[in-house]
C-alpha positions in Angstrom: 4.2 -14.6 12.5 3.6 -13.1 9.3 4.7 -9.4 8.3 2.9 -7.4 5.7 1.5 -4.0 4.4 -0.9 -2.3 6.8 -4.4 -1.6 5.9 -7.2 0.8 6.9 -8.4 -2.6 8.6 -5.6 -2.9 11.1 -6.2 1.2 12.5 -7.6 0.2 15.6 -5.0 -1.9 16.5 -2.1 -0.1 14.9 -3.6 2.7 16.4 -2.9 1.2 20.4 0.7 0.1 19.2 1.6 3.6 17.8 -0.1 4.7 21.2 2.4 2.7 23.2 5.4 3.8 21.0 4.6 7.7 21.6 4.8 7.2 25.1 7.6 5.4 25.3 9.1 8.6 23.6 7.3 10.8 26.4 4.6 11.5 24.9 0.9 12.0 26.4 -1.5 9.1 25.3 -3.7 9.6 22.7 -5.1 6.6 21.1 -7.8 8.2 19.0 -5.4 10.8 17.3 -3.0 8.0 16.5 -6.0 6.2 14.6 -6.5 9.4 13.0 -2.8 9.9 12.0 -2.0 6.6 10.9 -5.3 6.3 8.7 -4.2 9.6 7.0 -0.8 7.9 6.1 -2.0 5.2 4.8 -4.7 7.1 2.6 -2.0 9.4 1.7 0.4 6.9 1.0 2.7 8.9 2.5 4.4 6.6 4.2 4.6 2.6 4.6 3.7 0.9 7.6 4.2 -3.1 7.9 2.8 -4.7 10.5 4.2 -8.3 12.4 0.7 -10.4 12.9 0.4 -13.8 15.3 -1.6 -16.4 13.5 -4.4 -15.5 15.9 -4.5 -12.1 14.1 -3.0 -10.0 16.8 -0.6 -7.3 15.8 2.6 -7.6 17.7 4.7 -4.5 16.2 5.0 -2.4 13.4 7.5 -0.6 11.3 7.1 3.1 9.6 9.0 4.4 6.9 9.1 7.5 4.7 10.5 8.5 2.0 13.1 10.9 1.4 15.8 11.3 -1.5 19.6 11.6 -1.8 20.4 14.3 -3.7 24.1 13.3 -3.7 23.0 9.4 -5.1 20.3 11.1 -6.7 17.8 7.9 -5.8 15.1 7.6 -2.9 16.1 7.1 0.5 14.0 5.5 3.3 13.9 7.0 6.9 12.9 3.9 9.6 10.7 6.5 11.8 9.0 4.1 13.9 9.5 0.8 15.2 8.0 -0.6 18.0 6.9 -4.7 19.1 4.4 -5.3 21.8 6.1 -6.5 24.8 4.2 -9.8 24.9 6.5 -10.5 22.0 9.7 -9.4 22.4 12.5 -11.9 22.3 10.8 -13.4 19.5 12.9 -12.0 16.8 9.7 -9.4 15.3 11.6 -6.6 15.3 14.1 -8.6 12.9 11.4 -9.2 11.1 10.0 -5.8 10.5 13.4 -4.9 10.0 14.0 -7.4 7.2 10.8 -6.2 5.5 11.9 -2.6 5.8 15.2 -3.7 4.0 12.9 -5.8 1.4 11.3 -2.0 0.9 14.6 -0.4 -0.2 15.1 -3.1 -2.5 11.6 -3.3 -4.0 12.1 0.5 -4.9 15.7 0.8 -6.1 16.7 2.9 -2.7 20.3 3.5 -1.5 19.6 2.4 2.0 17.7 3.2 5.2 18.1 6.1 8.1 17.4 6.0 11.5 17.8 7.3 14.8 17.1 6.4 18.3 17.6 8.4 21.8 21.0 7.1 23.6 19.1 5.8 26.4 16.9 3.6 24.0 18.9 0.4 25.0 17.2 -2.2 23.2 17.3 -0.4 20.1 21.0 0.5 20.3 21.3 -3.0 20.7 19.0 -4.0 17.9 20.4 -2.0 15.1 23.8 -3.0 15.1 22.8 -6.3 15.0 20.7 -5.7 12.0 23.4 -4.7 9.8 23.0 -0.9 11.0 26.3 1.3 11.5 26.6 4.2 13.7 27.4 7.5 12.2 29.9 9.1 14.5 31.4 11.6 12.2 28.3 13.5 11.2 26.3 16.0 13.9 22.8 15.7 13.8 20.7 19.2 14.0 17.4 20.1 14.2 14.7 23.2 14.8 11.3 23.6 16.0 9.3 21.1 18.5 
């Protein structure tokens, strides 16, 4: 298993995985939007997106970030937005991997840390994180507006 930056090359199979993440998060399918949205990411460099590949050049998961800043550390901050492994490969340790590789991101741009969040009932992930080095904020509220 190897984990690297995606590429425009990797959209129609990026685009299925990001698929199959959305709906996980209740969201309708919509596989040729996702190809759509992930290819103007990765134009835009708006965002990084590393992908976990199988020697036989199957993606099995990915990991998004994107940047934000700390006004307070005044430095960059990443947001882990998306993560998400087939489930062929689960128990394998890829979503270590992408994890690790997110990590190598903060350090590869002089970041304070990484940001993430995850619905309560997202069991695998509350699991996950944790055991990834992540702590759980339980003195802040988290707020948000619009859809």
């Amino acid at each position: 298993m190897t984990v690297r930056k995606s590429t425009l090359e990797d959209i129609a199979q990026l685009a299925v995985l990001f698929d199959r993440y959305r709906v996980f998060y209740n969201k309708e399918s919509d596989v040729e939007n996702a190809a759509i949205f992930l290819s103007e990411r990765i134009e835009s460099r708006d965002s990084e997106i590393f992908v976990a590949e199988a020697e036989d050049g199957v993606l099995a998961g990915f990991v998004q970030l994107y940047p934000l800043f700390s006004s307070t550390r005044m430095k960059r901050l990443w947001l882990l937005n998306d993560l998400y492994v087939d489930p062929r490969y689960r128990g394998k340790h890829v979503s270590v991997m992408l994890i690790d590789r997110a990590k190598q991101l903060v350090k590869e741009t002089n970041a304070v840390g990484l940001i993430l969040e995850t619905t309560k009932s997202n069991v695998v992930g509350n699991t996950l994180y944790p055991r990834t080095g992540f702590t759980l904020d339980e003195e802040h509220n988290y707020y948000s507006w619009g859809e």
